[in-house]
C-alpha positions, 0 to 999 in steps of 0.5 A: 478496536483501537486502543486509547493511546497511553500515558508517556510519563513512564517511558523507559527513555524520558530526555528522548523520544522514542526509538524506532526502527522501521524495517522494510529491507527490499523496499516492498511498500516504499511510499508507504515507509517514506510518508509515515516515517517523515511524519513520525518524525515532524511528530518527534518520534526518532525513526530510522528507516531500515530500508534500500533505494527503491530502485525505480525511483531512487529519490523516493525518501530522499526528496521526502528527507529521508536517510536511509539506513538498511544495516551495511549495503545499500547497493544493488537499488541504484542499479535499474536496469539490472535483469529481474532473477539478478536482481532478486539473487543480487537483492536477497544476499545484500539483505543477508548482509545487513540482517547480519549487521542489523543482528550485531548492532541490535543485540548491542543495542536494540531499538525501543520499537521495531516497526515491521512493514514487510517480511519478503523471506516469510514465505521461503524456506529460510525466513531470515528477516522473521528470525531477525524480528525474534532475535531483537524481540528477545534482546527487548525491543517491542514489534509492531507490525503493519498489516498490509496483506492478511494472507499473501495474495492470491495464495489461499491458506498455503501461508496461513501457519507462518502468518499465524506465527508471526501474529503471535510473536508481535506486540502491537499490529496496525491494520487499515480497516475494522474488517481486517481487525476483524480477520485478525481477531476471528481467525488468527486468535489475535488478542483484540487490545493488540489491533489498532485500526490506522487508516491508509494515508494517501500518496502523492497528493503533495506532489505539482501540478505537471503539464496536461498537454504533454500528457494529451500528446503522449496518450493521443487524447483528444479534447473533449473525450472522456479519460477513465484510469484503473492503475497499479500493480497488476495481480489477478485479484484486482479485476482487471479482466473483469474491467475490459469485459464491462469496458465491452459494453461501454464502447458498444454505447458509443461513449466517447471515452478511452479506458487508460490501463497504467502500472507494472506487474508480471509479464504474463499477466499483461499479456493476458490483459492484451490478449483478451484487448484484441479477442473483445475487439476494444478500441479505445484502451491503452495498456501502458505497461510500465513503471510510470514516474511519479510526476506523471503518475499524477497527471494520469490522476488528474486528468482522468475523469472517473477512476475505477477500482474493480478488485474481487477482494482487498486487504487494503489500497494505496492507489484508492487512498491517492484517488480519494485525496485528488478528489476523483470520482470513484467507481470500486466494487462493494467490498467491505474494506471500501465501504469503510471509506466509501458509501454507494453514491455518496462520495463513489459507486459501488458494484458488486466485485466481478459483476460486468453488467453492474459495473458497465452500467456504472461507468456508463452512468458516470460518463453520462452525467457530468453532474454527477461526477462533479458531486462525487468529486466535490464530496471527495474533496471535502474529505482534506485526504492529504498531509493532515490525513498523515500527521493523524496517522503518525499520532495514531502510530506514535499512540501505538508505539507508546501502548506497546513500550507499557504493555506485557509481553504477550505469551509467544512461542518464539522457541518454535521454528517457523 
């Protein structure tokens, strides 16, 4: 599916390397942009990130050695306390400025590359960003595009048409996984020799070693108990519910072992998550309901003992990536996205998505048997996940870069509104 990568002596820019903007204006998937554009970089690729300050970590590019370089206005990320609908309002003009100084600086000279992450006003009314994307394609720079998410989540086909659009009007597309290569060719009719399968690179794996005992102390575990983690962001298709029904029978064994919940998302849908707590009589959960720095984020991954990733559906995960490269020993259901990266007691377990009493059964059978979570963590470990993983990626992407600089613009129909 994968495209071979292109011979360089026909760059249009021979004494320069190539010129990329990568473009994720609301900093949707920050430590995604941050980990691929400082390896693009090392790879002497000349990016700019087109993003703001993630505003609950304000130094994730800058501790990377990242500028940012968001168009005009970079101001409305430094504030975190701002309330969530000001936030939005206050975030949505800012990049109506910097679409418009983008427009101006890209018409005058527009990037060879174009590397879109994210369009966050698709799906309104009113897509600016996608129109900004259509207005610098014309001016000839070339656009690939990161496929993070097929469709919307949970949001069935009501984006299907937009998307479909956006497919068409992009040169080269990156996607994390054969399967969703797949989706894009069968039903988006993507011309396959646009679709480049680059793997997920891992997260915070360069980060220290931070302090166990502080950790203990926070969350009251006591020695000797066993510590599973699910984390991230809270969305129903991510099987949390699904999660605290098999965590039941687990407590119901006797196993000592507390199920630590850890991560940001809607307010309802974590008050969903303790309701059903309290109405299933668990004891030994903790719902740490909240943005949790990146150090400590760490330390929830290495303490734990087994980290579960229950979702009844994915496109691709970050937060499988980061437990593959600390060398956890998973428990994920059997999708076809994970058995890309997993096999079924090999490296992890996997249970069919929204079976309880499978994956009950699979927690149990982990926490019972301490050798078997040291080979699935040995096998984890052997993989070398970590920075190597991203210089590959970053020369998969720079390959992908080269293709779509030596390609013929495909037919699109960018005369179309959305």
């Amino acid at each position: 599916m994968k495209a071979s990568p292109m011979s360089t002596h026909n760059l249009p820019v021979k004494t320069r390397p190539i010129r990329v903007y990568m473009m994720d204006l609301l900093a949707t998937v920050p430590y995604y942009t941050a980990y691929l554009a400082r390896a693009l970089l090392q790879d002497g690729v000349n990016v700019r990130v087109g993003s703001i300050t993630y505003y609950l970590d304000p130094q994730c590019f800058r501790e990377r050695g990242l500028r940012l370089d968001p168009g005009c206005v970079d101001v409305v990320g430094r504030f975190a306390s701002l309330p969530r609908f000001l936030r939005r309002v206050a975030k949505l003009s800012e990049m109506a400025l910097n679409l418009a100084a983008l427009t101006v600086r890209f018409l005058l000279r527009p990037p060879h590359i174009l590397h879109v992450q994210y369009l966050p006003m698709l799906r309104t009314r009113l897509p600016l960003d996608y129109l900004f994307v259509l207005a610098v394609r014309r001016r000839g720079a070339r656009i690939v595009l990161t496929v993070h998410d097929v469709l919307p989540h949970d949001t069935a086909n009501r984006y299907r048409a937009k998307f479909t659009r956006l497919y068409r009007n992009t040169d080269q597309l990156i996607c994390h996984s054969t399967h969703v290569a797949q989706r894009l060719a069968q039903e988006f009719d993507v011309s396959r020799d646009r679709i480049h399968v680059i793997p997920h690179g891992p997260f915070f794996f360069d980060l220290p070693a931070g302090n166990d005992t502080a950790l203990r102390t926070r969350y009251a575990l006591q020695d000797g108990r066993l510590l599973v983690l699910w984390q991230g962001i809270l969305f129903p298709y991510k099987g949390l519910d699904v999660l605290l029904d098999a965590w039941q029978a687990v407590e119901a064994a006797g196993v000592d072992a507390i199920l630590i919940v850890a991560g940001t998302g809607a307010a309802d849908l974590f008050a969903q998550a303790q309701a059903q707590v309290k109405q299933l009589g668990l004891r030994n959960v903790i719902l740490d309901v909240r943005f949790i720095p990146t150090e400590d984020l760490v330390d929830l991954y290495r303490a734990a003992d087994v980290v579960v990733y229950p979702y009844r559906q994915i496109t691709t995960s970050g937060a499988l990536a980061t437990g593959i490269s600390l060398g956890k020993p998973v428990i994920a259901s059997d999708l076809p996205v994970f058995r890309e990266l997993l096999t079924d007691d090999v490296d992890a377990m996997l249970v069919p998505p929204g079976d309880v009493p499978a994956l009950a059964g699979a927690i149990l059978r982990v926490l019972h048997d301490p050798a078997l979570r040291s080979r699935l963590s040995a096998v984890m470990q052997a993989k070398d996940f970590g920075a190597t993983s991203w210089l590959r990626i970053a020369a998969d992407t720079k390959a992908v870069y080269e293709q779509a600089l030596h390609s013929t613009t495909p037919d699109a129909d960018t005369a179309r509104p959305v």
